[in-house]
BAVOVO-642434 format. One record per residue (C-alpha): residue in one letter; x, y, z. Coordinates in steps of 0.25 Angstrom, whole numbers. Layout:
<fimars>
balo  px  py  pz
A  X  Y  Z;
...
</fimars>
This chain:
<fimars>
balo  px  py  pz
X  0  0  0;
X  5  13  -2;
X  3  28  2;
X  -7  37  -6;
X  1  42  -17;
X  -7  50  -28;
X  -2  61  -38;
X  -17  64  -43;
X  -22  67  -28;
X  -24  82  -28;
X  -19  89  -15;
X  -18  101  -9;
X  -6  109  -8;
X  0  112  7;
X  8  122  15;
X  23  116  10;
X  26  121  27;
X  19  109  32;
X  27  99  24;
X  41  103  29;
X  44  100  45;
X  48  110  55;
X  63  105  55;
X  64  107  41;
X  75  115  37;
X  66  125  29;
X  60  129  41;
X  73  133  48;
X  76  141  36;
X  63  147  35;
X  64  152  49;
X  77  157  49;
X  74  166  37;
X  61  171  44;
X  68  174  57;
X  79  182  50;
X  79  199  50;
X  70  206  40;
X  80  216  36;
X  88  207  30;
X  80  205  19;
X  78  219  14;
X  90  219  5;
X  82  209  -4;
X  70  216  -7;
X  70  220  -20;
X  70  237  -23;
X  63  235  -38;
X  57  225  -45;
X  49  214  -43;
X  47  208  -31;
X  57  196  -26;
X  57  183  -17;
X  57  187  -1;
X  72  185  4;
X  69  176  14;
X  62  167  6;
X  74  166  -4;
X  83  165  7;
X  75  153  14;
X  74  145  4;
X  89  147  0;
X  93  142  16;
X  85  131  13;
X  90  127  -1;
X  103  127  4;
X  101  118  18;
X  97  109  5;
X  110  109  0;
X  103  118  -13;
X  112  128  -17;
X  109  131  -33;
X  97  142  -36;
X  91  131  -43;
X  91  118  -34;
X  84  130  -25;
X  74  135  -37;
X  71  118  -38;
X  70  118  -22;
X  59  128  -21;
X  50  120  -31;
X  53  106  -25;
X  56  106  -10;
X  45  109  0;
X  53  119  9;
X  58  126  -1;
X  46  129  -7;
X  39  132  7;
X  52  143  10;
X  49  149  -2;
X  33  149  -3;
X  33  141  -16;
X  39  154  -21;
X  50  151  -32;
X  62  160  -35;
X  72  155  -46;
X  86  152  -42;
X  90  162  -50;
X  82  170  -37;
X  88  162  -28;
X  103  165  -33;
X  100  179  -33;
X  95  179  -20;
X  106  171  -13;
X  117  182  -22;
X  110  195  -16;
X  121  203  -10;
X  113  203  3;
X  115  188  5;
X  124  188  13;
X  119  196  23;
X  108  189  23;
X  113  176  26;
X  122  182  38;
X  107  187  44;
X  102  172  42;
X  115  166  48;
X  112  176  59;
X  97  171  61;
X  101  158  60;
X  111  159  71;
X  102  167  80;
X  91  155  78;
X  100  144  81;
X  104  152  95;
X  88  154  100;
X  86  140  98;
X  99  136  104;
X  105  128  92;
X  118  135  96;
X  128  141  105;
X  129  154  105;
X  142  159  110;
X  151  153  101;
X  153  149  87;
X  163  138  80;
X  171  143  67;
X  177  134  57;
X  179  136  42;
X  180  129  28;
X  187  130  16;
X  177  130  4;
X  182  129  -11;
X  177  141  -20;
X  172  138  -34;
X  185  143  -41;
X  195  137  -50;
X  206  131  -41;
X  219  136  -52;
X  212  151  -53;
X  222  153  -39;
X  229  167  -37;
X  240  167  -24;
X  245  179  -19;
X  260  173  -19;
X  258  170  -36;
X  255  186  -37;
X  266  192  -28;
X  275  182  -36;
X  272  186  -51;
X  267  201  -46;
X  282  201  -41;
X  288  197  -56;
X  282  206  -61;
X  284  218  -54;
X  298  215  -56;
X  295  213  -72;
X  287  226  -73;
X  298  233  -66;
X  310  228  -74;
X  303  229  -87;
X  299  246  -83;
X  313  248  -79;
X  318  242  -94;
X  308  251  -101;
X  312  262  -94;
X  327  256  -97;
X  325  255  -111;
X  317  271  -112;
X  304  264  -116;
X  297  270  -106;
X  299  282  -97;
X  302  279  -82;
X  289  282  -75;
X  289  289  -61;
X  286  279  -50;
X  284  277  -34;
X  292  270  -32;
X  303  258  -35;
X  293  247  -32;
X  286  237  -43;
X  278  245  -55;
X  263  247  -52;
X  252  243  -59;
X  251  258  -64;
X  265  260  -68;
X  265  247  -76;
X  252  253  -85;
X  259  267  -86;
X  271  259  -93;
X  261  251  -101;
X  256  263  -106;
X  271  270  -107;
X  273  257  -116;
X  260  257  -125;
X  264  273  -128;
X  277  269  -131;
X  272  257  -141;
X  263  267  -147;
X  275  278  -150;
X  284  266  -156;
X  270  262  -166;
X  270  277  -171;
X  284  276  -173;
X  283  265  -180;
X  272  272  -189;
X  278  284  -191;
X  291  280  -198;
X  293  270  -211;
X  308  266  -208;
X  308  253  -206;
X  319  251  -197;
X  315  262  -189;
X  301  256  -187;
X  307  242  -183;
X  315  248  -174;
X  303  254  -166;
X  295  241  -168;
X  305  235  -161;
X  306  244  -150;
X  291  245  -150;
X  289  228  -148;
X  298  229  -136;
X  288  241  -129;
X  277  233  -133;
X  283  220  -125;
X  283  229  -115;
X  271  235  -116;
X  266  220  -114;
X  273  216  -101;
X  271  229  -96;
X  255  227  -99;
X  257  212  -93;
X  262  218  -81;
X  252  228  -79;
X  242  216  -81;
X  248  206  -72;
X  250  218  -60;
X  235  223  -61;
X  232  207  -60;
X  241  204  -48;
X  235  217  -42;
X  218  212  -45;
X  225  198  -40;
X  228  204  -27;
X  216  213  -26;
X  209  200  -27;
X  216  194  -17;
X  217  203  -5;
X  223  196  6;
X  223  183  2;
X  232  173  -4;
X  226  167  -15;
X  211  169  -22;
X  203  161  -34;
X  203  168  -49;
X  189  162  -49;
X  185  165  -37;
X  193  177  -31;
X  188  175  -17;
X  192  160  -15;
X  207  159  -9;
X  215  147  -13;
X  217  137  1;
X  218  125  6;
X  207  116  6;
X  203  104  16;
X  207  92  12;
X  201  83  3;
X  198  68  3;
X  212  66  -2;
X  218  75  9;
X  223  85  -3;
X  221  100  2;
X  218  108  -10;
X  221  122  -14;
X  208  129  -17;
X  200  141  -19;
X  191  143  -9;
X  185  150  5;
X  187  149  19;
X  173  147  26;
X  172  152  41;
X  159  147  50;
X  154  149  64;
X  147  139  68;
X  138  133  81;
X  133  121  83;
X  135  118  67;
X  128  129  65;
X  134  139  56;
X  133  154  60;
X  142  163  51;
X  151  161  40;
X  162  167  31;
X  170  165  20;
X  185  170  20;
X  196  168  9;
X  207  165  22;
X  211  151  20;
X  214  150  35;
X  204  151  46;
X  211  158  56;
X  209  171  49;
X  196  170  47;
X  191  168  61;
X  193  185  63;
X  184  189  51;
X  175  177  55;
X  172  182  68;
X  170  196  62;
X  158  191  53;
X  150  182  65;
X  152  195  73;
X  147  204  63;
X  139  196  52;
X  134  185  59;
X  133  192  73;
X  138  179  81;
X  151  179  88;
X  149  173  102;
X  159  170  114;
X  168  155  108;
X  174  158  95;
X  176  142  93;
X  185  138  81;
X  196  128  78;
X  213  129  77;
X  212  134  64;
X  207  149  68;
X  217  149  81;
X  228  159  80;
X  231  169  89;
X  225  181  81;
X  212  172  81;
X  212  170  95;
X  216  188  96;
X  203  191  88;
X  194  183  95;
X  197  187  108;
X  199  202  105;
X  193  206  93;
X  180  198  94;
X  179  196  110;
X  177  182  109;
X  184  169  113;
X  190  160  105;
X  190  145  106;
X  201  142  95;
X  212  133  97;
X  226  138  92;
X  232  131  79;
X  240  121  86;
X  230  118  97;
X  227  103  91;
X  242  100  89;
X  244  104  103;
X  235  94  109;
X  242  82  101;
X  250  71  108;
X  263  74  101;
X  264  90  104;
X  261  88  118;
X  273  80  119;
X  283  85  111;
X  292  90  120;
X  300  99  107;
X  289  108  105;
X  291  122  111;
X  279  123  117;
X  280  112  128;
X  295  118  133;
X  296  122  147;
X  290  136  149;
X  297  148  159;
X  286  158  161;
X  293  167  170;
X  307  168  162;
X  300  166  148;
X  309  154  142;
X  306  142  136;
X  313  129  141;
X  316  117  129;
X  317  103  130;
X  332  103  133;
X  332  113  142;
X  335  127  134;
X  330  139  138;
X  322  147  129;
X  320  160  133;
X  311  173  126;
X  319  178  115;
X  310  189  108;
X  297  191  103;
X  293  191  90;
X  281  196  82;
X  275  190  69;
X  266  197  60;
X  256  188  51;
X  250  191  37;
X  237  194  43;
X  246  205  52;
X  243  198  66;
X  257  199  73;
X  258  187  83;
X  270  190  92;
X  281  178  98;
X  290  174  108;
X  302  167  105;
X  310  159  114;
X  324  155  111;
X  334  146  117;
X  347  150  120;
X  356  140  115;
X  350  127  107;
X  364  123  102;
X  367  107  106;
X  352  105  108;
X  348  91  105;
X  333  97  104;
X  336  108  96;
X  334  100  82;
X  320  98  88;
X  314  111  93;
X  321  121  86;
X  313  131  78;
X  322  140  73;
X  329  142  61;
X  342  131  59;
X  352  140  60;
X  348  146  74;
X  355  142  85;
X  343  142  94;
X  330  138  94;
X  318  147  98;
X  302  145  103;
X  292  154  98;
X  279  157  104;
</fimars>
């Protein structure tokens, strides 16, 4: 026996609401959207023409479609006709996925995403789905949609820039050698600029073009292949002169592009070339691509960011700055792992953003091993002389305060060191094993 199944019965239509469950993930979506500000709609309104799908409609049904893993504007334009919660989020009302990608590229997305991740957060806290005073950071690598050979490192153009500033400049100084062309006022002594390159250009093509009304204006024939002679060499001239010009103004636009970092993608200029995880035949791979910063709680993610830094430990200060500003969250426990500790990390926390950090230091995990806890070699388990500030070694040697040193890294954060040195290591038998210094030096030294 089977159940009633008939496609000629006719039925009534019903509310699409009472077929989906209160758990269902539409329903979520729809009251977040509801419970989010009114003001940040406005900038969708239309100022002329006719009138458009409501904002919050468009943006439900896009939170929905992507919980489903539906990213194209058209698996969301089949969505609406077929799935029951998408057609009760939009009210059987059908916008084209050309609509839809429209919508999802307005240039007030983005803030209105921030407001829904702000609601979204303030949600989860009233129904205690999280904690609120702190927040988890970690961060991914994800590959850019850019050919991986269209690279530009900053070390290839300070190398060829280099060549030719040094061509440029011997090949001026032999034009103005040779009486070719005049020698120009300049600045200074340094590499030929960008605009003094196209002034000799154009020194160059008036001097071709003289040599061509030469060579019209006379019927001696030796005459004129002597002057088309001389006017072939300014005209190879004229070419590297114009090649130089072309390849400065392109190293200039490279490093514009570029700003502070050290590589970036023909393809996709804001993709930086790093190191990738891994893959399944433990081959890390060089690739154009994004650092992604998260804060999460309770695996529930709160705020985001994408940086070009290919390490995380400077990202964790400009990180902060957009929960604290953008996503308004930035409670007591900043909780992340040894990849953000360092000690300007561990400075900003505490002073710039007032909070506390729980970040252990590079080396903590190394630390905690079998094999550093008892290595007697390593420096940092000598014998200690607080009061007289020397270091004792293995064989006995005193090391005591030699100076301090201060060192300046490329981000300009100047972390200052003591550095302890023994006296005499000559005839140690431990001096092969804990020296640090250079071979030739008679003494071996610990830095901290």
């Amino acid at each position: 026996m089977y159940k009633n199944y008939n496609m000629n019965q006719i039925t009534l239509p019903l509310e699409t609401e009472i077929l989906i469950p209160d758990s269902d993930i539409s329903k979520a979506v729809h009251t977040l959207v509801e419970s989010m500000p009114e003001d940040v709609f406005d900038g969708f309104r239309p100022s002329q023409g006719a009138s458009s799908y409501h904002p919050k409609m468009m943006l439900k049904i896009l939170l929905c479609a992507y919980s489903q893993s539906a990213f194209s504007g058209r698996k969301i334009e089949a969505l609406l006709q077929d799935s029951i919660r998408m057609m009760w989020l939009a009210q059987n009302q059908t916008p084209s996925y050309r609509t839809i990608n429209r919508f999802r590229a307005h240039p007030k997305m983005a803030a209105l995403l921030q407001s829904a991740f702000i609601q979204f957060r303030t949600q989860l806290e009233s129904n205690g789905l999280i904690e609120s005073d702190a927040i988890f950071i970690d961060g991914t690598k994800i590959e850019a949609n850019a050919n991986k050979y269209t690279f530009v490192f900053r070390k290839n153009i300070d190398r060829h820039e280099a060549a030719l500033l040094e061509k440029s400049k011997a090949k001026y100084e032999a034009l103005v050698e040779s009486e070719v062309i005049p020698e120009m006022i300049r600045e200074s002594e340094g590499p030929l600029t960008a605009s003094e390159l196209a002034h000799i250009h154009t020194q160059l093509i008036e001097s071709e073009t003289g040599l061509t009304e030469q060579i019209n204006g006379t019927e001696d024939m030796p005459t004129r292949k002597a002057i088309r002679s001389e006017r072939s060499e300014i005209r190879k001239s004229k070419k590297a002169m114009k090649d130089y010009l072309d390849r400065r103004l392109n190293y200039q636009r490279q490093r514009s592009l570029m700003g502070d970092r050290n590589s970036y993608s023909k393809t996709d200029t804001d993709a930086t070339f790093m190191r990738m995880k891994d893959d399944h035949m433990q081959n890390g791979q060089l690739k154009s691509g994004y650092n992604l910063q998260i804060a999460t709680n309770n695996q529930f993610v709160l705020g985001y960011d994408i940086y070009w830094n290919p390490t995380d430990t400077r990202t964790l200060d400009p990180f902060l700055h957009t929960m604290q500003h953008t996503f308004q969250h930035l409670p007591e426990y900043i909780v992340a792992d040894g990849g953000y500790g360092s000690e300007f990390n561990y400075e900003c926390v505490a002073d710039k953003y007032e909070r506390e950090a729980l970040i252990p230091y590079n080396t903590y995990y190394k630390e905690q091993k079998k094999r550093y806890k008892t290595d007697a070699i390593h420096p940092n388990h000598w014998e200690y002389n607080e009061i007289d500030d020397y270091y004792v070694c293995p064989n006995n040697r005193r090391l005591p305060l030699k100076r301090h040193t201060t060192r300046t890294d490329t981000y300009g954060y100047q972390r200052v060191f003591k550095i302890y040195e023994c006296e005499d290591c000559r005839d140690c038998p431990l001096m092969a094993l804990c020296k640090t210094s250079a071979p030739d030096q008679r003494n071996g030294f610990k830095k901290i």
